[in-house]
Every structure is written in structure tokens, then in C-alpha cells.
SESELUM-166315 format. One line per field, with one value per atom (N, C-alpha, C): atom name; x, y, z. Coordinates in Angstrom, 3 decimals, padded with zeros to 6 digits. Example, Ala and Ser with C-alpha at 12.3 -4.5 7.8 and 13.67 -1.06 7.14 Angstrom:
% residues 2
guke = [N;CA;C;N;CA;C] $
x = [013.190;012.300;013.200;012.850;013.670;012.900] $
y = [-005.690;-004.500;-003.300;-002.250;-001.060;000.030] $
z = [007.800;007.800;007.800;007.080;007.140;007.870] $
***
This chain:
% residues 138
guke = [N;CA;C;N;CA;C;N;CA;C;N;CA;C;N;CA;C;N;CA;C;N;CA;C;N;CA;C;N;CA;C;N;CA;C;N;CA;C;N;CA;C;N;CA;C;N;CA;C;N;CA;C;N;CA;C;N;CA;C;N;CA;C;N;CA;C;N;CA;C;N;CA;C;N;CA;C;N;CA;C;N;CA;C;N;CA;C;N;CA;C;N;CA;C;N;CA;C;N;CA;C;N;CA;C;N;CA;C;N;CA;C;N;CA;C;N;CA;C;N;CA;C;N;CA;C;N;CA;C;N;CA;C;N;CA;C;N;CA;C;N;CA;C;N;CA;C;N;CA;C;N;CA;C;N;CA;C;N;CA;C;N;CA;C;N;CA;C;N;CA;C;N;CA;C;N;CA;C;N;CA;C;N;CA;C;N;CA;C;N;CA;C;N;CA;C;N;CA;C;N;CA;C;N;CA;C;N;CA;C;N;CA;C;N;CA;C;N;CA;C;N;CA;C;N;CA;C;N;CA;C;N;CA;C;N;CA;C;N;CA;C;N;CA;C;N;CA;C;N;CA;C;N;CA;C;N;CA;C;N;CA;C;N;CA;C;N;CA;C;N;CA;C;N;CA;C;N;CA;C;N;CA;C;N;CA;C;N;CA;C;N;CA;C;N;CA;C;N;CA;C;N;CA;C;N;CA;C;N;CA;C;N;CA;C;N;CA;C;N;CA;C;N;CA;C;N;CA;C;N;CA;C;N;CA;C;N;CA;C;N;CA;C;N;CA;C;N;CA;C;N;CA;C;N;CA;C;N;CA;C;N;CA;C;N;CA;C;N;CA;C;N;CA;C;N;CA;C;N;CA;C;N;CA;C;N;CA;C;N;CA;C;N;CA;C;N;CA;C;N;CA;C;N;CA;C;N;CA;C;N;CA;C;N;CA;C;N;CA;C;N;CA;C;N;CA;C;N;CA;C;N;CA;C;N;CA;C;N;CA;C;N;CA;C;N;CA;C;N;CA;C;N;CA;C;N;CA;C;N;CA;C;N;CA;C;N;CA;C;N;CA;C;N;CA;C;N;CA;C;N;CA;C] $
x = [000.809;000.000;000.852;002.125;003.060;002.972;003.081;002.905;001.831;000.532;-000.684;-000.478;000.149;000.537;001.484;002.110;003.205;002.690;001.702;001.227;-000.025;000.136;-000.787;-000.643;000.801;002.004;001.352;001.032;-000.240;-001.432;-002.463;-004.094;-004.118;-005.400;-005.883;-007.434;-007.887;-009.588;-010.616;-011.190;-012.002;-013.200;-013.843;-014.991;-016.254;-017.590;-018.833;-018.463;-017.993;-017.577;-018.887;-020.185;-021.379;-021.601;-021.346;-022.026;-020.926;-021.711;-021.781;-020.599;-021.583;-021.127;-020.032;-020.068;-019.135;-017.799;-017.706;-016.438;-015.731;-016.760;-016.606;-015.614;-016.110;-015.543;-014.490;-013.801;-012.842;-011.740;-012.378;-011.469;-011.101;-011.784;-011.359;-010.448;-010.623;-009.554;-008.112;-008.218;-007.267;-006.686;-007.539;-006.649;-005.979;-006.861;-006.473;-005.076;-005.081;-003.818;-002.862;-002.904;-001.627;-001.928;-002.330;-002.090;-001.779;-001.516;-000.845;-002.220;-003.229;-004.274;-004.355;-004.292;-004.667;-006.137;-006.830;-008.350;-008.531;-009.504;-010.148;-011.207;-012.351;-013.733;-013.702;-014.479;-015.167;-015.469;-016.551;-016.658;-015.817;-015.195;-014.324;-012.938;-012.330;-010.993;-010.202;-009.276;-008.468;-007.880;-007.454;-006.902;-007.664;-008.708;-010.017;-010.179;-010.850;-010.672;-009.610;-008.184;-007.477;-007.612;-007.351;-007.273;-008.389;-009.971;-010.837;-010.511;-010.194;-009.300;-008.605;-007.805;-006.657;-007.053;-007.642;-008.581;-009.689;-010.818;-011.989;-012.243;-012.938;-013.495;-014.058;-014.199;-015.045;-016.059;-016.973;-018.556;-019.059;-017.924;-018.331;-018.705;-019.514;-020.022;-019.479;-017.957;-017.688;-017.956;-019.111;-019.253;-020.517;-020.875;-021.449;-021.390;-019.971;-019.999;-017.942;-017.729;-016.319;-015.353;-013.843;-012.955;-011.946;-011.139;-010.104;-008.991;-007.882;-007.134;-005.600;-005.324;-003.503;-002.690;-001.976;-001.097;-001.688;-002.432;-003.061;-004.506;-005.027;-006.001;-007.040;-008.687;-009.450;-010.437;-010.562;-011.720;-013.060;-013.916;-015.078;-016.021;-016.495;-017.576;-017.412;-018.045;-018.279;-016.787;-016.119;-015.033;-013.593;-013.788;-012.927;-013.016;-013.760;-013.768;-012.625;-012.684;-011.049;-009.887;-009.911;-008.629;-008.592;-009.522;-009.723;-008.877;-009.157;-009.581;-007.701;-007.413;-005.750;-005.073;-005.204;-004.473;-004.426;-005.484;-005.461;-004.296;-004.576;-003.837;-002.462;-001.561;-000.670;-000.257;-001.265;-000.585;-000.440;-001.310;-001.128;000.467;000.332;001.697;002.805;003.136;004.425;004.680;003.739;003.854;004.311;003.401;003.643;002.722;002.772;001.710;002.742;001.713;002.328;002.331;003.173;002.762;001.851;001.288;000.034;-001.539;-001.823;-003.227;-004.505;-004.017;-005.368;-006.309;-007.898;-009.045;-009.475;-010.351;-010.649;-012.514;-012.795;-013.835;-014.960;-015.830;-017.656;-018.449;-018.728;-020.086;-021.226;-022.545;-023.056;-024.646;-024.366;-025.495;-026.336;-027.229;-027.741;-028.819;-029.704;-030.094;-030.988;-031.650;-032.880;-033.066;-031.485;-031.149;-031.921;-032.211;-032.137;-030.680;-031.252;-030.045;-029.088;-028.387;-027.239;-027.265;-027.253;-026.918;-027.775;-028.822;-030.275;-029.462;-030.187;-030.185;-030.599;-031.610;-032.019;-031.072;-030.860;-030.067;-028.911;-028.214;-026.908;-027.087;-028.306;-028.324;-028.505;-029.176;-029.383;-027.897;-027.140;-025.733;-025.122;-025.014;-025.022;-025.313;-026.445;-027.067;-026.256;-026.485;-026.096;-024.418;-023.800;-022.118;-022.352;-023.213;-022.805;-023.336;-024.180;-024.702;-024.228;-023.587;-022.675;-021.389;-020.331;-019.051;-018.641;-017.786;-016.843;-015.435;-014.555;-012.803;-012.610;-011.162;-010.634;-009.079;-008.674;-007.175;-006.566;-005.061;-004.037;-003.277] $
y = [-001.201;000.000;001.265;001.149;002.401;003.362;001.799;002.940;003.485;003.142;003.889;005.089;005.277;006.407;007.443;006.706;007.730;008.414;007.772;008.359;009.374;009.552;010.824;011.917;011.831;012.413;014.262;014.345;015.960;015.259;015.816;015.625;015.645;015.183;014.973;014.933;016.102;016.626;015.678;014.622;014.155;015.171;015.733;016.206;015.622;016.398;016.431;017.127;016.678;017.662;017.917;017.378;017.513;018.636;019.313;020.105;021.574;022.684;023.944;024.578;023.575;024.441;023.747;022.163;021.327;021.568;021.951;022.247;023.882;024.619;025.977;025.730;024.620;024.233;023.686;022.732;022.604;023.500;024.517;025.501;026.530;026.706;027.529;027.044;025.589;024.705;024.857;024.581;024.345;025.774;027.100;027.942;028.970;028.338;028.470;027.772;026.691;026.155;026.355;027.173;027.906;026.304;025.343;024.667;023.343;023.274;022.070;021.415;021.257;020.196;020.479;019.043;018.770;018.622;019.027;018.187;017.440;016.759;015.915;015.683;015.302;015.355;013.784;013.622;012.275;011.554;012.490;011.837;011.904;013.544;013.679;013.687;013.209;013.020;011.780;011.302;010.004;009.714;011.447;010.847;010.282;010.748;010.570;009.130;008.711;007.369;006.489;006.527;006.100;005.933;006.735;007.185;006.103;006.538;005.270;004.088;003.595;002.097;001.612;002.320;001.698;001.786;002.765;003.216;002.437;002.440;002.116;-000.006;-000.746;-002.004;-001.974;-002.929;-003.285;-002.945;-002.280;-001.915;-001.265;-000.513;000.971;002.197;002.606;003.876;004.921;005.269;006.681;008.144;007.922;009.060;009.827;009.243;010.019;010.881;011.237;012.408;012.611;013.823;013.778;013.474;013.462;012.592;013.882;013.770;014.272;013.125;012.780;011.437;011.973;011.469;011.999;010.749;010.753;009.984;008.915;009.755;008.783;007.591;008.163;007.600;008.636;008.205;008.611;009.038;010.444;010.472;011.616;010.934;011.325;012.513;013.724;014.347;014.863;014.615;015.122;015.047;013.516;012.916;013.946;014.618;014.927;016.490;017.131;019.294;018.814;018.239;018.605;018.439;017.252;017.313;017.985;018.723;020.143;020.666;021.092;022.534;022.622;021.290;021.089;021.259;020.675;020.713;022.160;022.971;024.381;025.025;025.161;025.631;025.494;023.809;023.636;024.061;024.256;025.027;026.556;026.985;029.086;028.844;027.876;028.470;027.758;026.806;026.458;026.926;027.491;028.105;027.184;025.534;024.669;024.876;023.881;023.759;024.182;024.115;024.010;025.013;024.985;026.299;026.179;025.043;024.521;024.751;025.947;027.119;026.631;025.890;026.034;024.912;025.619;025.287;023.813;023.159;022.141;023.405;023.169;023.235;022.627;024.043;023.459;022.749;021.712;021.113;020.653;021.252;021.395;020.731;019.428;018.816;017.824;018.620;017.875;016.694;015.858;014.990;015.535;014.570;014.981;016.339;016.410;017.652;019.116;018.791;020.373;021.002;022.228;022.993;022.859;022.775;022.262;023.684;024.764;026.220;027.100;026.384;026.642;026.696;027.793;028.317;026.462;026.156;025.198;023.688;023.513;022.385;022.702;023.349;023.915;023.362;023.986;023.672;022.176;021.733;019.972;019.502;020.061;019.036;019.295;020.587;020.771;020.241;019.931;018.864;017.410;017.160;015.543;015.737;016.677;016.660;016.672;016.740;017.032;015.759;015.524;014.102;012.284;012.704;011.602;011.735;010.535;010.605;009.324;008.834;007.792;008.277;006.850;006.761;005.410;005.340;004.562;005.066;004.192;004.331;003.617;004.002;003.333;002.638] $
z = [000.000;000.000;000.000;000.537;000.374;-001.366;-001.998;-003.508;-003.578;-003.130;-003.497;-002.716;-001.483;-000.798;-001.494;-002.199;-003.270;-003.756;-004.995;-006.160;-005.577;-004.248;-003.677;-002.240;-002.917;-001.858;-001.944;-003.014;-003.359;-003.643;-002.990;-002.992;-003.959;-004.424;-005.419;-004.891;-005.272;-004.818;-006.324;-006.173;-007.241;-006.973;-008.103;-007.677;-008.888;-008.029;-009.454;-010.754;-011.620;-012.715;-013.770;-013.651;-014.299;-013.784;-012.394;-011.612;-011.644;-011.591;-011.383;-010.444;-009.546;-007.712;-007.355;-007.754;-007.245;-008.017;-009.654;-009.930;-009.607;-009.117;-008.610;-007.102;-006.143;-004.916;-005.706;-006.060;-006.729;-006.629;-008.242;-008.284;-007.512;-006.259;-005.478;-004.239;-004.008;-003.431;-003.935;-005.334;-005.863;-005.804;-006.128;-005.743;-004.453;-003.398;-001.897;-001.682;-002.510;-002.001;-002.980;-003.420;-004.635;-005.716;-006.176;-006.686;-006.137;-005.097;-003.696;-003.797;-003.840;-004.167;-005.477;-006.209;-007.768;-008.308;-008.822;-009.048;-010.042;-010.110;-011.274;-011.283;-012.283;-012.568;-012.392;-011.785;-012.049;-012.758;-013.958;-015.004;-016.472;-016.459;-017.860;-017.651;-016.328;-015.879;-016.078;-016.771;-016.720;-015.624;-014.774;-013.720;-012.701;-012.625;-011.743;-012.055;-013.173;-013.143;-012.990;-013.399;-012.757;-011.421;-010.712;-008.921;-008.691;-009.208;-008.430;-008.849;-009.658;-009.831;-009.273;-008.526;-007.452;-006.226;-005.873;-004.529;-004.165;-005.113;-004.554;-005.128;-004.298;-004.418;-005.907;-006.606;-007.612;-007.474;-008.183;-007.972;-007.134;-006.705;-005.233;-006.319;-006.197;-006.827;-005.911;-006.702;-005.778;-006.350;-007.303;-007.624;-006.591;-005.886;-004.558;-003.708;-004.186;-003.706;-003.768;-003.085;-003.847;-002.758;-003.313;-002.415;-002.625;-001.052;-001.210;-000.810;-001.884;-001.576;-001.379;-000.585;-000.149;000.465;001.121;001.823;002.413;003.192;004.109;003.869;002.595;002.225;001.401;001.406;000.255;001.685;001.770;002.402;001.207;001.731;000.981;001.492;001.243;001.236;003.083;003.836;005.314;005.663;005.695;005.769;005.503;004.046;003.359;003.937;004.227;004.613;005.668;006.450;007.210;007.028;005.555;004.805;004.186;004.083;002.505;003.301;004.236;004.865;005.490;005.593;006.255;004.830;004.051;002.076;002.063;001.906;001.511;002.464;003.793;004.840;004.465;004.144;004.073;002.711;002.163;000.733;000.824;001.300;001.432;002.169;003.497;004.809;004.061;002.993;003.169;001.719;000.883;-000.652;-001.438;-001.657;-002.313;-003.378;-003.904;-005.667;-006.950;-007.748;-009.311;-010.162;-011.366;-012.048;-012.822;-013.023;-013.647;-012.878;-013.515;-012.688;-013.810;-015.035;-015.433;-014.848;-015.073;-014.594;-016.304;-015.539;-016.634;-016.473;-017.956;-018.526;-017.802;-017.266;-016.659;-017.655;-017.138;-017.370;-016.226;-016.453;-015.987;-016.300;-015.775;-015.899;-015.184;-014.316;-013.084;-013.666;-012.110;-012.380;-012.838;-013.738;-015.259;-016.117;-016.272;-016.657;-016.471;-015.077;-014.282;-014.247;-014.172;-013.798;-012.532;-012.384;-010.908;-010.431;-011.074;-010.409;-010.433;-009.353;-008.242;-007.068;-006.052;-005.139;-004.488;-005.211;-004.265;-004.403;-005.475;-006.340;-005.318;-005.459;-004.042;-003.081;-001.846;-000.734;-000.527;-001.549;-001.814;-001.512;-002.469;-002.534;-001.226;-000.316;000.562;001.507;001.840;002.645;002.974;001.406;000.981;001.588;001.304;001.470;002.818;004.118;005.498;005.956;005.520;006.412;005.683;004.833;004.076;004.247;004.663;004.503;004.126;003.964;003.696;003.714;004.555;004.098;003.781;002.938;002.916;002.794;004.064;004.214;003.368;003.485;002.620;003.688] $
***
């Protein structure tokens, strides 16, 4: 398990990339922490799929919500705001990250193709992100 710990020695934030709000949280992660958390879409990311291939069980649907994965493991959604929230921190105080700033391309397409960027559609994912978590260690 040490190599799976390697290859996520910098976070790697998976997020909703169908969604609005969720690649907006993303990109503002990614730029709190100068670049020191990496992201990827879930659904239009290779690395994203990669990452859940080595990470997650056969037939775990981790698109439920999003992961922040590092050293220590994959934590998910409730799980994951205090590894956010430590990634960002350690990226502003020790002035790590990349020179690689660009943003991947919104798509924005909620369930039954409602709009994701509702006042109400928000507080939904909101919701769902506080009372859901999952980890998996390395």
C-alpha cells in the first residue's frame, strides 16, 4: 500500500464535474492552495478514473460524492472538509503547488437535466455533502 501512498504524496480533490457548484468548490480549493491540491472530474478526468481504480473495491459507486485522496487515504464528502480545509492551509503556509493554474472546462449537468446552479439544487448538494461521509485508508 506504500505505492498507493506515493502516487498521492499531493491531494488529489475528485470532484462532481457535471455540476456547477461542485467544480466551482474545486477551483477555489485548488486555488487556496496555490495549486498544492490537484483536481479531477469524475466523469471527464483520466486521472479521476485512474485514482478510483486503485482506490476504490469493484462496484463501489464513488461518484457520490467527492474525495479528497492523499497519503493517508481517500476520504469522501463530510469525511474529506477537514482534509480540505488542512491541504489548503498547508498550501497558502508552506507556498507549495504548481505552475500549472489552469481550470478544466464546466459542465453542468444535473439529475434529469435540471439545472445544478439553483439556489435550491446547491443547498441539496449541501445537505447531501454534510450528512454523508466515507474513508478509505491506505
Amino acid at each position: 500500500m506504500s505505492s498507493i501512498s506515493s502516487l498521492f504524496m499531493r491531494p488529489l480533490l475528485i470532484y462532481d464535474d457535471k455540476c456547477y457548484s461542485c467544480t466551482r468548490f474545486a477551483q477555489i480549493a485548488k486555488s487556496l492552495s496555490r495549486g498544492w491540491i490537484r483536481i479531477a472530474g469524475h466523469y471527464y478526468s483520466p486521472e479521476a478514473r485512474q485514482a478510483k481504480s486503485i482506490i476504490f473495491p469493484a462496484g463501489y459507486d464513488a461518484t457520490k460524492m467527492f474525495w479528497l485522496v492523499n497519503r493517508n487515504g481517500a476520504f469522501g464528502a463530510r469525511s474529506g472538509l477537514p482534509r480540505v480545509t488542512k491541504e489548503i492551509a498547508f498550501g497558502m503556509l508552506a507556498g507549495r503547488g504548481s505552475k500549472d493554474r489552469s481550470d478544466s472546462a464546466i459542465a453542468c449537468e444535473y439529475e434529469q437535466g435540471m439545472s445544478c446552479f439553483t439556489s435550491t439544487n446547491t443547498l441539496r448538494r449541501i445537505l447531501k455533502l454534510l450528512s454523508h461521509g466515507a474513508t478509505f485508508r491506505f
